[in-house]
Steps between C-alpha positions, in 0.01 A plus 500: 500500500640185309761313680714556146459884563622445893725245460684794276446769745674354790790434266821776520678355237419389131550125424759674275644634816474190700671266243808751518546559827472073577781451211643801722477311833678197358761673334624665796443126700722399231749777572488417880561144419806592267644718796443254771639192263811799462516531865542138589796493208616817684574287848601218352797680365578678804456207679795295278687830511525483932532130473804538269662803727427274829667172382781673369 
């Protein structure tokens, strides 16, 4: 069997397939980024928040 044939066979996904689910992957990395850069914001403003109640 050629290694072209096998290579193919072993292979779930298309390269179609592949190439969508990688720009996939990185859009939801992006997304996790976004909500973790959101979450630090998040704190930060609670944080201020029980600093101003403390020191008043």
């Amino acid at each position: 069997m050629p290694d072209d044939k096998k290579h193919h066979q072993n292979n779930i996904l298309t390269q179609e397939q592949e190439a969508i689910l990688d720009l996939y992957v990185k859009r939801l990395d992006e997304i996790y980024n976004e909500l973790k850069a959101a979450e630090k914001v998040q704190v930060e403003i609670e944080t201020q928040h029980l600093k101003k109640i403390l020191t008043k």
